[in-house]
C-alpha positions as CSV (number, residue, x, y, z in Angstrom):
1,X,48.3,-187.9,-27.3
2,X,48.4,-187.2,-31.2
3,X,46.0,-186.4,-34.0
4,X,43.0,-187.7,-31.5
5,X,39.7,-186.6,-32.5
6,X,36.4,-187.5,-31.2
7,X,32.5,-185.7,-31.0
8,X,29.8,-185.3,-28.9
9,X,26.3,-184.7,-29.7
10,X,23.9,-183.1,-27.8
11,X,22.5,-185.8,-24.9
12,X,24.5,-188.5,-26.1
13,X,26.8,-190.6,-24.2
14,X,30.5,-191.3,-25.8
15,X,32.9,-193.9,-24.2
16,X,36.2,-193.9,-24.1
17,X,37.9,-197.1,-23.8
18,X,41.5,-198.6,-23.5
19,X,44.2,-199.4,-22.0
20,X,46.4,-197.8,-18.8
21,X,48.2,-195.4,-21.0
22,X,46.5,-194.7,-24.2
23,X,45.3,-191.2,-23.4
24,X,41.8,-192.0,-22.2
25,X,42.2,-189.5,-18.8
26,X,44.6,-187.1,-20.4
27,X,42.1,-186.6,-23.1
28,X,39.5,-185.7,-20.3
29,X,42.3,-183.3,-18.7
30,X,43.2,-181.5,-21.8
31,X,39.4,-180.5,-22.0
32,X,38.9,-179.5,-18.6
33,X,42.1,-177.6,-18.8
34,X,43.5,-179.3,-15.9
35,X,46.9,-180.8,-17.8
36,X,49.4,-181.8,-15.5
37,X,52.9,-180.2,-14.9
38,X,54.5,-179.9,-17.8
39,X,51.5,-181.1,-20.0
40,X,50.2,-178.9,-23.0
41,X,48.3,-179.0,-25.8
42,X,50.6,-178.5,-28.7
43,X,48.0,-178.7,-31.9
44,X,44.2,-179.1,-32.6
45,X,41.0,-177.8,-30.9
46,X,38.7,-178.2,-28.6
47,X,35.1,-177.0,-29.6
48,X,32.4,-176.8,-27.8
49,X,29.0,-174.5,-29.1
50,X,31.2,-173.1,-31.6
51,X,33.7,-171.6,-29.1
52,X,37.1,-173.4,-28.9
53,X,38.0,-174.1,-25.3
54,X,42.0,-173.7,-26.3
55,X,41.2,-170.0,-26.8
56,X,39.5,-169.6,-23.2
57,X,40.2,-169.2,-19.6
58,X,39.2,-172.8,-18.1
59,X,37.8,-171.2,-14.9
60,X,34.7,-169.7,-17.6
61,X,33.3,-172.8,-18.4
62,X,34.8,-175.5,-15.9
63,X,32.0,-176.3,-13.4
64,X,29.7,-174.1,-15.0
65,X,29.7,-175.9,-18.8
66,X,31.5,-178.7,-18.4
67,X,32.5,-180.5,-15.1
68,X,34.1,-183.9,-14.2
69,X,33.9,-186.6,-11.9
70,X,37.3,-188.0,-10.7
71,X,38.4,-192.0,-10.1
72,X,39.6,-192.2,-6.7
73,X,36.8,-190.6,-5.0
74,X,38.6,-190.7,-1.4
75,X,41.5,-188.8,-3.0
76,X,39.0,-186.3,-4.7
77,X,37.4,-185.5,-1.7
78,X,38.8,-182.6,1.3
79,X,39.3,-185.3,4.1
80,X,38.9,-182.1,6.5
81,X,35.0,-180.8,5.2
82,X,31.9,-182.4,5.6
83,X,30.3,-183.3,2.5
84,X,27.5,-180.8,1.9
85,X,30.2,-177.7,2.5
86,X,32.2,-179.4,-0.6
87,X,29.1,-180.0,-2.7
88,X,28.0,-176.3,-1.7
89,X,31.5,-175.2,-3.1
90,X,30.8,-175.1,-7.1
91,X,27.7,-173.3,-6.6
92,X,29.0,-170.3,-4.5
93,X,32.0,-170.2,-6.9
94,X,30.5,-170.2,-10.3
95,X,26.9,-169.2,-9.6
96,X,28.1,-166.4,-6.9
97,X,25.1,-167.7,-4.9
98,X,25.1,-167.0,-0.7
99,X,26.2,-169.5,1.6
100,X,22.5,-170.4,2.3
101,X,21.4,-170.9,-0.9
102,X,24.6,-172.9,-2.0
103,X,24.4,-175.1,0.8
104,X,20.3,-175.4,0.0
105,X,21.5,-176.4,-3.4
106,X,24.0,-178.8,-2.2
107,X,21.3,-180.7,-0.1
108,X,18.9,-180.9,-2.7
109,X,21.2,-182.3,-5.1
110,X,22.6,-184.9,-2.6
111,X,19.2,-185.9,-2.1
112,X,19.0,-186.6,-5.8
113,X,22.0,-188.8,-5.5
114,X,21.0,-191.1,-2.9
115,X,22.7,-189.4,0.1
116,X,20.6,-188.2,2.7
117,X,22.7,-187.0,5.5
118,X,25.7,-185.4,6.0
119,X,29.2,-186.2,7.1
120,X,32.9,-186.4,6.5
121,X,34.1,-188.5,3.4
122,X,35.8,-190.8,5.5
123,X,32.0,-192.0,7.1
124,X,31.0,-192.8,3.8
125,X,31.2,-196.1,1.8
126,X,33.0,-196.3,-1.5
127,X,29.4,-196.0,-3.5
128,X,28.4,-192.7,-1.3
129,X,31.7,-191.3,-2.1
130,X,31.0,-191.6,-5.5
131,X,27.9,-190.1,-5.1
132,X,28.7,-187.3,-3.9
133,X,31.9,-186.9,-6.8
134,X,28.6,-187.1,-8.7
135,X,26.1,-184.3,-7.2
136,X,29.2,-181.9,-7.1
137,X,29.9,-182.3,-10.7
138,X,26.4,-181.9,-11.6
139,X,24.9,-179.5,-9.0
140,X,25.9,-176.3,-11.3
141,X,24.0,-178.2,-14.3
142,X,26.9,-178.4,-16.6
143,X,25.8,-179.3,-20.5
144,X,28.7,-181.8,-20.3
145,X,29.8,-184.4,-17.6
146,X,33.2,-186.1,-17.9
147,X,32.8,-189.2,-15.6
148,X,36.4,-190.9,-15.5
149,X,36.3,-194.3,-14.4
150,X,33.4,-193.4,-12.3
151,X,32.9,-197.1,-11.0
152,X,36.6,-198.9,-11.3
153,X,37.0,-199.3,-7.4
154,X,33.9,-200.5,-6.9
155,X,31.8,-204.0,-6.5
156,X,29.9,-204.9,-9.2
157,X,26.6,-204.4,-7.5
158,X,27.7,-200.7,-6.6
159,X,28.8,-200.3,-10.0
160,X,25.4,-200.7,-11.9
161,X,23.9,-198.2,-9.4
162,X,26.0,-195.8,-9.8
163,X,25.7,-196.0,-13.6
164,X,22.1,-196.3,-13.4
165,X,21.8,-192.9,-11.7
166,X,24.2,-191.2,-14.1
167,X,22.2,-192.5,-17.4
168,X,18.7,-191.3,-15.5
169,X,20.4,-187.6,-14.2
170,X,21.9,-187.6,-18.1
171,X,18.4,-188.1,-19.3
172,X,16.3,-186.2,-17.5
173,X,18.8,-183.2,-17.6
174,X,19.5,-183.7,-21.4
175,X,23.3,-183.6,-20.9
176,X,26.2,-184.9,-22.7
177,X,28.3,-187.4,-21.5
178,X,32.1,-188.5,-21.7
179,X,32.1,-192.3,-20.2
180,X,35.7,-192.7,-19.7
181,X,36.5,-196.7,-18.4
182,X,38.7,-199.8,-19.1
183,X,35.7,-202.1,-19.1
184,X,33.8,-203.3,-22.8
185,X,31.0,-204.5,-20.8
186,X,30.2,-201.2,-19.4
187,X,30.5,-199.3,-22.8
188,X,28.0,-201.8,-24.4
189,X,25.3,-201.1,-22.5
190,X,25.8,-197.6,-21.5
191,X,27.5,-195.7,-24.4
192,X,26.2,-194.2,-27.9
193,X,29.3,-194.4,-29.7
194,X,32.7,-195.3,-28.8
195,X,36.0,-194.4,-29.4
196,X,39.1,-196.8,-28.7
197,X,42.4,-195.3,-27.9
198,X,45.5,-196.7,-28.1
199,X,49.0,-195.5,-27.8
200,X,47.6,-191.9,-27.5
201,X,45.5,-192.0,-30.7
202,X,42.1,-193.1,-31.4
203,X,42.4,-197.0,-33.0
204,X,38.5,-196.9,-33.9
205,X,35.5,-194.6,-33.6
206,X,32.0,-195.7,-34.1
207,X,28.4,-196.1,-33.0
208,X,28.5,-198.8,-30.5
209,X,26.2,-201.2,-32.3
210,X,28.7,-201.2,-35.1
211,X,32.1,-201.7,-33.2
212,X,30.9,-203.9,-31.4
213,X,29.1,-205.9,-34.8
214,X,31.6,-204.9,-37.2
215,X,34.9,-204.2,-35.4
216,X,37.2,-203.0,-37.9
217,X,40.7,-202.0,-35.6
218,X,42.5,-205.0,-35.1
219,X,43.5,-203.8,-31.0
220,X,39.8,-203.3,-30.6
221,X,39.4,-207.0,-31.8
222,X,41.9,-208.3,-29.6
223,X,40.8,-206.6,-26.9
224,X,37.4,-207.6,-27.1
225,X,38.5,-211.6,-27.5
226,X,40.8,-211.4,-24.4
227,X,38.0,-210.5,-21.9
228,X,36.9,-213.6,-19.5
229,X,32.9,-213.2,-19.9
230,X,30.0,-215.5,-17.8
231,X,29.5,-217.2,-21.2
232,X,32.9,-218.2,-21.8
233,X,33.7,-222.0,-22.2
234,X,35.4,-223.1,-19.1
235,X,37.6,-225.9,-21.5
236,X,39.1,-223.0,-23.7
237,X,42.0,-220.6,-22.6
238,X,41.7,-216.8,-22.9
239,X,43.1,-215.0,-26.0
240,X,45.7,-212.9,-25.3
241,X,47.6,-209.8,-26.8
242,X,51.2,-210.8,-26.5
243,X,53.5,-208.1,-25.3
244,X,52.7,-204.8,-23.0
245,X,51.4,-201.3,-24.2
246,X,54.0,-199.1,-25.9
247,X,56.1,-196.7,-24.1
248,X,55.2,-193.2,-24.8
249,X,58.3,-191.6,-23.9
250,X,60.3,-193.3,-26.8
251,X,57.6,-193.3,-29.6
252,X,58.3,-196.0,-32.2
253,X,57.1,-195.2,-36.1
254,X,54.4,-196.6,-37.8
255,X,51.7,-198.2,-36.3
256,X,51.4,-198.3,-32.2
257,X,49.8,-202.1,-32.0
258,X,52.3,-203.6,-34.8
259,X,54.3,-205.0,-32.2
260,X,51.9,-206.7,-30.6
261,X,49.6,-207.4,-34.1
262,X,49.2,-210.7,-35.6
263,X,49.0,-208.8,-39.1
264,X,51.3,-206.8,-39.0
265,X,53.5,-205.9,-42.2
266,X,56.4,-203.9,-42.9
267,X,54.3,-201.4,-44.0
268,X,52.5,-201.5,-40.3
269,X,55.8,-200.8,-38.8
270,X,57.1,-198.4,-41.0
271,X,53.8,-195.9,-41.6
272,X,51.4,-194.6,-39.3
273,X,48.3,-195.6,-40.5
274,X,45.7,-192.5,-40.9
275,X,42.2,-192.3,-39.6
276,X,40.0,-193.6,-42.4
277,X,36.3,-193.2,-41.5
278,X,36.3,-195.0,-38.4
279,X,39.4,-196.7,-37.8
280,X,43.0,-196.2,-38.6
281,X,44.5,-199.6,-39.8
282,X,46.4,-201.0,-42.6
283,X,44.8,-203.8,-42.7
284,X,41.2,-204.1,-41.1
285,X,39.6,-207.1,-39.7
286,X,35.9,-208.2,-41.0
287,X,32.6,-209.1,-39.0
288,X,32.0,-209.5,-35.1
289,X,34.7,-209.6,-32.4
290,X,34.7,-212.6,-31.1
291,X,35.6,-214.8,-34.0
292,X,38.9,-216.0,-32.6
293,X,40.3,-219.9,-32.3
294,X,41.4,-220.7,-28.9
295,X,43.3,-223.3,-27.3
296,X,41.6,-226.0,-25.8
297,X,43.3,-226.8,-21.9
298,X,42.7,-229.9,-19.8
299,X,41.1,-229.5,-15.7
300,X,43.2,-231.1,-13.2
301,X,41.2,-234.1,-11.5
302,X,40.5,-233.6,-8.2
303,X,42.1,-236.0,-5.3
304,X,41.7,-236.2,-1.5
305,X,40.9,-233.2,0.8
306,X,44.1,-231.2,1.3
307,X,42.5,-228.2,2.9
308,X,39.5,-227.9,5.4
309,X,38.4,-225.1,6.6
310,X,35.6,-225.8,10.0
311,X,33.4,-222.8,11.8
312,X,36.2,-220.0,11.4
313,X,35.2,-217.2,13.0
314,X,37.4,-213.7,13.2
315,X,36.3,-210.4,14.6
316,X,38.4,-207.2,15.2
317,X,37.8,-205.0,17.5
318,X,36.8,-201.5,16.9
319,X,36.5,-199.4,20.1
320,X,34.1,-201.5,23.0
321,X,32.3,-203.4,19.7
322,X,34.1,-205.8,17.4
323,X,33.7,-206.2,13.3
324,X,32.4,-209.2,12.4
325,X,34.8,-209.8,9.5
326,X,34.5,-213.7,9.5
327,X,31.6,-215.7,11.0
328,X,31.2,-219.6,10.7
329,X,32.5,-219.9,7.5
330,X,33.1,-223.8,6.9
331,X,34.7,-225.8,3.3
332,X,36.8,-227.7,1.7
333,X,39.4,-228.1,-0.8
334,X,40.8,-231.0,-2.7
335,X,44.2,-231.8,-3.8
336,X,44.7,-230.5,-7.6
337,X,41.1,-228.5,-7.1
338,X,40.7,-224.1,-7.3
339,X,38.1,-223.1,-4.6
340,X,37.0,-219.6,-5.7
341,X,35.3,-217.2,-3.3
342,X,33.6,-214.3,-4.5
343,X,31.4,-211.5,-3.2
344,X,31.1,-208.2,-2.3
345,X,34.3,-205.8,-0.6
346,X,34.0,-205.8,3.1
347,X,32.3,-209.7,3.0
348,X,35.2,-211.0,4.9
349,X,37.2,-212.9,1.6
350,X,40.7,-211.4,2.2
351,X,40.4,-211.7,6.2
352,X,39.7,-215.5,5.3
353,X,42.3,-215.9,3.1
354,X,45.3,-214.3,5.4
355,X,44.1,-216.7,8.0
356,X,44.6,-219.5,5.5
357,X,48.2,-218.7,5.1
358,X,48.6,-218.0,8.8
359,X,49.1,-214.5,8.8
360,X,46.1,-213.9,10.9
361,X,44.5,-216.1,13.8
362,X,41.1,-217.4,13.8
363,X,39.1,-216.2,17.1
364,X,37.4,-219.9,16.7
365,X,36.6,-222.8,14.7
366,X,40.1,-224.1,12.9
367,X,42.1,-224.8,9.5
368,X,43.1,-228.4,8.9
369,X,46.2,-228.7,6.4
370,X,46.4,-232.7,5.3
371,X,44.9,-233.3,8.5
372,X,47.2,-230.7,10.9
373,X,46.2,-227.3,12.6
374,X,47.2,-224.7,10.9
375,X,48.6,-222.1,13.2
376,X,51.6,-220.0,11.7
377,X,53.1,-219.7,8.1
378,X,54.3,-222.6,6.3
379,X,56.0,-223.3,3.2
380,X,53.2,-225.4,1.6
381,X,50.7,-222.9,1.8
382,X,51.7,-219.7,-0.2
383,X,49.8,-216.7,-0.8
384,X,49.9,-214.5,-4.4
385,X,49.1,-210.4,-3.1
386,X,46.4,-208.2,-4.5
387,X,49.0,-205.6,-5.5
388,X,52.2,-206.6,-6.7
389,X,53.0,-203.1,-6.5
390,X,52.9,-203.0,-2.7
391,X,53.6,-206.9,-2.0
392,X,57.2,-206.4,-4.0
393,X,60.1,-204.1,-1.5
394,X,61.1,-201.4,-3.7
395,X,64.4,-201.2,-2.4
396,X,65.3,-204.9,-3.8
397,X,66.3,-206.4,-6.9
398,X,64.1,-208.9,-8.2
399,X,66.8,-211.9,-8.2
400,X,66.8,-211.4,-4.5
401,X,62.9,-211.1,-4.2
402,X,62.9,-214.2,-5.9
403,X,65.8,-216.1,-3.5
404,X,64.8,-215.0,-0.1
405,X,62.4,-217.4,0.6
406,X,64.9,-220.0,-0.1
407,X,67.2,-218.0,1.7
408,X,65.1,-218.6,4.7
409,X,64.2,-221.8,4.6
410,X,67.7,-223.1,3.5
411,X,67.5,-224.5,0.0
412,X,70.5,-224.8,-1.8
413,X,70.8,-224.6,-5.6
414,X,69.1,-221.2,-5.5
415,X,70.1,-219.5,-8.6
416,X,69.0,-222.7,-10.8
417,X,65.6,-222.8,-9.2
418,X,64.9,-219.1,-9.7
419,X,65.8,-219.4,-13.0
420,X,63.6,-222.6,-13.7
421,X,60.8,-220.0,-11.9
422,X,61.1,-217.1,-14.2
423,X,60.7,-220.0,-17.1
424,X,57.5,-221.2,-15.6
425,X,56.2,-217.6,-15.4
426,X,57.6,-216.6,-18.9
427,X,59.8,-214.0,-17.9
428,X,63.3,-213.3,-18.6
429,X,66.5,-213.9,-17.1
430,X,67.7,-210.2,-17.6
431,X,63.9,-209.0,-14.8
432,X,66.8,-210.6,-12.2
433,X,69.0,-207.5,-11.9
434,X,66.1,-204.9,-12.3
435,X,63.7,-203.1,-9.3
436,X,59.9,-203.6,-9.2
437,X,59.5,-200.4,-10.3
438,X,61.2,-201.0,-13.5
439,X,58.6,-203.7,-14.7
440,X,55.0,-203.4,-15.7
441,X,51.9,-204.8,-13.6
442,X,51.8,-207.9,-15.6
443,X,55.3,-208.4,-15.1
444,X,55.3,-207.4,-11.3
445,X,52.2,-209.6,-11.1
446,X,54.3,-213.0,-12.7
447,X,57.5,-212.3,-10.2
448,X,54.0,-212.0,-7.1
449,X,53.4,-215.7,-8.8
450,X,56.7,-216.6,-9.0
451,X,57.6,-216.1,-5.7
452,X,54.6,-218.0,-4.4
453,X,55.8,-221.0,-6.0
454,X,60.0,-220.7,-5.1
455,X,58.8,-222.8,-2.2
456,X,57.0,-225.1,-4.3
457,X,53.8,-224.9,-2.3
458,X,50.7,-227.6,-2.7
459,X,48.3,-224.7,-2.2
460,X,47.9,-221.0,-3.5
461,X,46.0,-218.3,-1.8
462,X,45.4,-215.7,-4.8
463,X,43.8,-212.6,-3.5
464,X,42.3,-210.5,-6.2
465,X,45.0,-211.3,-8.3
466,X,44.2,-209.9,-11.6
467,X,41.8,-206.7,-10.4
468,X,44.9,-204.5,-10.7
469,X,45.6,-205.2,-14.7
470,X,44.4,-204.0,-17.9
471,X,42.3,-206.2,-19.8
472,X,45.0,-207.4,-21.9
473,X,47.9,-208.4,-19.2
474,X,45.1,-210.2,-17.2
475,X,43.9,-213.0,-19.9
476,X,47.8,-213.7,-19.8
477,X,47.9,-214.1,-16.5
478,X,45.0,-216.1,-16.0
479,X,46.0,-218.4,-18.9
480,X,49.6,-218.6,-17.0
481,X,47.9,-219.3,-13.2
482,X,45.7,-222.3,-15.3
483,X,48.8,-223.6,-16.7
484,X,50.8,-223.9,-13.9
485,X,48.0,-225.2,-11.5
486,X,47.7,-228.2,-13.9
487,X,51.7,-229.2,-14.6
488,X,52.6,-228.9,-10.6
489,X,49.0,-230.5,-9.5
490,X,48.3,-227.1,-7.0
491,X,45.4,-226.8,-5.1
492,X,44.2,-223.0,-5.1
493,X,41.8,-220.5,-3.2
494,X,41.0,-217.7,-5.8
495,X,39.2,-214.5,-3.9
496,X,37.9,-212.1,-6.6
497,X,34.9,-209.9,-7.0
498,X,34.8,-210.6,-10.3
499,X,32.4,-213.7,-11.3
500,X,33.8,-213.9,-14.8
501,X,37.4,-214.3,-13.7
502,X,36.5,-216.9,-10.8
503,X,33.8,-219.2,-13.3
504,X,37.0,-219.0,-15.8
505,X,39.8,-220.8,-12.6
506,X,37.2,-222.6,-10.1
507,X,35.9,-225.8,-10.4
508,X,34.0,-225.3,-7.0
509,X,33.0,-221.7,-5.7
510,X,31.5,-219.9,-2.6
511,X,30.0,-216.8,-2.4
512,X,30.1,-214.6,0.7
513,X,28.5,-211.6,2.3
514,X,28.8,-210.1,5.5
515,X,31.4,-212.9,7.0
516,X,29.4,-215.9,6.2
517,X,29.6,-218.4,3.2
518,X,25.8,-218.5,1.6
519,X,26.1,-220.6,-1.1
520,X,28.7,-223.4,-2.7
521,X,28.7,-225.6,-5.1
522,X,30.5,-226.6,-8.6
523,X,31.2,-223.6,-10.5
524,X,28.5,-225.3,-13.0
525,X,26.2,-225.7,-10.4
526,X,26.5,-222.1,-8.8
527,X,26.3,-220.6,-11.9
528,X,23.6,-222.8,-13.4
529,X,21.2,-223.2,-10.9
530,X,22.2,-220.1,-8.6
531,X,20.0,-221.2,-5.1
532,X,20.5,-218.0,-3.1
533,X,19.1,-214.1,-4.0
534,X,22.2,-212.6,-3.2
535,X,24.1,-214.9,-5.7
536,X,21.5,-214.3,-8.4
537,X,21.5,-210.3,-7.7
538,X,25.7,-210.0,-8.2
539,X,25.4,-212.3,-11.6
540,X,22.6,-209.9,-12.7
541,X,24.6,-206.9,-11.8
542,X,27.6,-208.1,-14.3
543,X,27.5,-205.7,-17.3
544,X,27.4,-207.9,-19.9
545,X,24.3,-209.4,-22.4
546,X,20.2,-209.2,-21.3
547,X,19.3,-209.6,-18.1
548,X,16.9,-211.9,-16.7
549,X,17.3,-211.3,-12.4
550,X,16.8,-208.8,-9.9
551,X,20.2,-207.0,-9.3
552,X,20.8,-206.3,-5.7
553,X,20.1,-203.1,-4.2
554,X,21.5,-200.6,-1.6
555,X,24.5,-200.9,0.3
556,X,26.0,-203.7,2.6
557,X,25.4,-202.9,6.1
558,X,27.5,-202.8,9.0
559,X,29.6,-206.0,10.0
560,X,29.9,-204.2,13.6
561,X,26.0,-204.7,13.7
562,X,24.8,-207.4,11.1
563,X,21.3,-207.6,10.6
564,X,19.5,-210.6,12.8
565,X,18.6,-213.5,10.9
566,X,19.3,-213.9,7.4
567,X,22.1,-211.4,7.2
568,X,21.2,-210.7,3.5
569,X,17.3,-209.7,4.5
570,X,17.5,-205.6,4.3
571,X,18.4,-205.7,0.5
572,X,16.6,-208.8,-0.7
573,X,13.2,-208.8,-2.3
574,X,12.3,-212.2,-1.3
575,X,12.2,-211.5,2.8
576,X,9.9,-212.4,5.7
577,X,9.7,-211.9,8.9
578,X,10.9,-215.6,9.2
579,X,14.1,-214.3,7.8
580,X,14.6,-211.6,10.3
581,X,14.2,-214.2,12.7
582,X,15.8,-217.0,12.1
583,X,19.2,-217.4,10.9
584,X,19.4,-220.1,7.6
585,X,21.5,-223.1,7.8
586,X,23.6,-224.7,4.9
587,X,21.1,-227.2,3.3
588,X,22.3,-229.4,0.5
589,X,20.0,-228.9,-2.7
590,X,21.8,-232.5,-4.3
591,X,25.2,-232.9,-5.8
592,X,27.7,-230.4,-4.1
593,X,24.8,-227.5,-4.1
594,X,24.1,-225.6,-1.0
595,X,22.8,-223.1,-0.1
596,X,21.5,-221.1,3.1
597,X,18.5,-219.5,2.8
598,X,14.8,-220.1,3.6
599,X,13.5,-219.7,0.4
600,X,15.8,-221.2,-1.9
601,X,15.3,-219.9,-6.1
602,X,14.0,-222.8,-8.1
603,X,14.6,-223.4,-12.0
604,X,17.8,-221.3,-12.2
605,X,18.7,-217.7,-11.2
606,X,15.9,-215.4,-9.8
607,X,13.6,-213.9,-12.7
């Protein structure tokens, strides 16, 4: 970080915003006094009610003051304690209270939270665990909370809960808060003022109405165009910031985004702009960010069924019960057509996709590829990982990432159709010789796609395949998977929890929960007309623009032990005992449109 300075007022929120690698965390660190190894602040201060924090021994006002809660909640949390001993834990240490009281204290502010028994971290779901990071950051009543990325690793629904219980404990508390995130749509709605950070230095600081009216930084601008949103036209690709975000390690003069800046000058390149106001630019942009000309792109036409899909059912077993991860789940996809399936973690999507590919086994019901079982692997049915990282063996170069399935299935003429790959993906030859480890996630994400296609597959499985990128990298790849879907005619299954990214590849879409497909439809007619609560509860849950629905509520239950009937009864506002009863069946509401529920919304989403 360098020359980055930001305030707080008294009860107000401030976000934080940018990129993997600007300094958003680090920031957060250096005023906890929790640096890493080797980290140190070398210049500046840090003050807080006219004492600076540089001067001070951290354990005095950490927890006490000023406390933060973490990212990766299951990290953050001592696998080995129950829950209420490690919300107990701050009090006894900075309030010196007695095991009885802290653990009294604990309860009470767990209860706050939402969590209303006790248990090991592991028994928890993803939004309790994050709860609990929550009442043990704020059960000492600090004046300042730093929540840092409180909500990344979770669904969308989970998401606006959490934030909604940190905006009321902010208000009725009066604290300050330091909203650290990746995501725009977030900060819009939930932050005071904003500052964007790139390279290690703030690009623009203001009060959010204005940045996001008047956005002077031309990163922030960029970075606000290249975000898929629900209102998005279909027909027009993404923008996208060309290149990656700079290396630290080798700093570059002059300004941090001139490589990557349409405007840059000379001047851009050669001085580092200073911070002027609120922004630090050479040469500022004018009026609202989204004010940027984008390529039209062509849909692929749609042609026979390639893919069926007819009652799948998969359960695993888990002690004398089994988990219901896939139940009944029947559709179809057409040559040239993306099929997106969306919904909630833990509704069965990824279970349905490795079974796609072959690399799991349906208990019943069966997967018809141009009319043949589908049994085992085969070359024309591909599958693009969730995490590159993880999907790409470290110990291998990527040239031979790239040739191995050729290698297997005997092609010849390998090294001209890897090459002809990396071209389609717009990589370069010199990636060949280097390690995954030596690329970036966008780059690791083109060789995932790359290798997906050496085989020159007719469909592609793509499972969460931009969740793991900054906002930037994943409008390139998104353009990229459009592009190539439409010059080699693919048919595609895109399985995301994000409903921007699947309106922006789909043409048809099916939303999940709990293991069974509740509604499908054109991606104009799902999002249109949404027919079932559970559909019109995740689109209101998206933080982005007014809301009109009723978000959905609570957290999914168990797929050991589903609820009877309508699995989606326990959190929906609309059910009877009809729907505890009897399970819906997939009616057609015209066109492609259906939808399984007794009580189907009418005139558009439910509002």
């Amino acid at each position: 970080m360098s020359n980055v300075s930001l305030e707080l007022g008294r009860g107000e929120t401030l976000g934080i915003v940018g990129e993997t690698g600007s300094g958003k965390s680090m920031t957060g660190l250096a005023i906890m006094g929790m640096l890493p190894a080797g980290g140190r602040v070398t210049g500046g201060t840090i003050d807080f009610t006219g004492r600076d924090l540089l001067a001070m021994n951290p354990r005095h006002y950490r927890g006490n003051d000023i406390a933060m809660i973490f990212q990766d909640s299951l990290t953050s949390l001592n696998p080995t304690k129950k829950i209420v001993e490690q919300v107990a834990e701050p009090v006894r240490l900075h309030r010196a209270a007695s095991r009885r009281a802290a653990r009294e204290r604990a309860e009470q502010m767990l209860t706050q939270v939402g969590i209303k028994r006790d248990g090991y971290p592991h028994q928890l779901s993803g939004g309790q665990r994050q709860r609990v990071m929550i009442a043990m950051a704020l059960v000492c009543e600090p004046e300042i909370v730093i929540a840092d990325e409180p909500t990344t690793a979770l669904d969308v629904t989970i998401q606006a809960e959490i934030l909604d219980l940190l905006d009321e404990l902010r208000s009725a508390r009066g604290m300050s808060m330091i909203l650290i995130t990746h995501d725009m749509g977030v900060i819009s709605q939930r932050a005071d003022r904003v500052g964007v950070m790139y390279g290690g230095r703030v690009a623009e600081s203001a009060p959010t109405a204005t940045l996001f009216g008047h956005t002077r930084h031309r990163y922030t601008r960029a970075l606000l165009s290249s975000i898929p949103t629900l209102a998005h036209d279909r027909h027009e690709a993404l923008f996208s910031i060309p290149g990656s975000p700079p290396d630290l390690t080798r700093p570059e003069p002059g300004c941090p985004f001139a490589p990557r800046c349409e405007a840059a000058t000379d001047r851009c390149r050669q001085e580092q702009p200073p911070f002027t106001g609120t922004y630090a630019c050479w040469h500022p942009a004018g009026g609202p960010a989204r004010t940027v000309t984008r390529e039209r792109i062509a849909r692929g036409k749609s042609g026979d069924t390639l893919l069926k899909v007819d009652g799948l059912v998969r359960e695993h077993p888990a002690g004398r019960r089994t988990v219901k991860a896939v139940s009944g789940v029947s559709f179809e996809v057409a040559a040239g057509e993306t099929f997106g399936l969306v919904g909630e973690s833990g509704c069965g999507k990824s279970s349905l996709g490795r079974m796609l590919v072959g690399l799991d086994r349906a208990d019943s019901g069966e997967i018809l590829f141009e009319g043949e079982k589908v049994t085992r692997p085969r070359p024309a049915v591909q599958m693009m990982f969730q995490d590159s990282g993880a999907a790409l063996d470290p110990r291998m170069r990527i040239g031979r990432i790239l040739r191995e399935p050729l290698v297997i299935q005997g092609i010849g003429d390998r090294d001209e159709r890897v090459r002809r790959l990396l071209g389609d993906v717009g990589l370069p030859e010199g990636v060949l010789d280097r390690y995954p480890y030596e690329l970036s996630g966008g780059q690791r994400q083109r060789v995932g796609l790359a290798r997906a296609l050496a085989l020159d597959p007719k469909v592609l499985i793509a499972d969460e395949p931009v969740s793991a990128l900054d906002v930037s990298i994943r409008s390139q790849v998104l353009n990229l998977m459009r592009r190539i879907q439409l010059e080699r005619g693919l048919s595609s299954v895109v399985i995301s929890h994000d409903l921007a990214v699947v309106r922006y590849l789909a043409d048809r879409v099916g939303v999940m929960y709990l293991g069974k497909l509740v509604e499908s439809g054109t991606t104009d007619e799902v999002y249109g007309s949404t027919a079932h609560p559970y559909t019109a509860g995740l689109l209101a849950a998206v933080p982005e623009g007014e809301k009109s629905g009723t978000r959905v509520r609570g957290e999914l239950p168990s797929s050991i032990d589903p609820p009877s009937g309508c699995r989606f009864r326990t959190r929906c506002a609309l059910a009877t005992e009809t729907c505890a009863r009897v399970e819906p069946p997939m009616t057609s509401l015209g066109g492609t449109h259906r939808v399984a529920c007794h009580y189907p919304l009418q005139g558009g989403r439910n509002g």
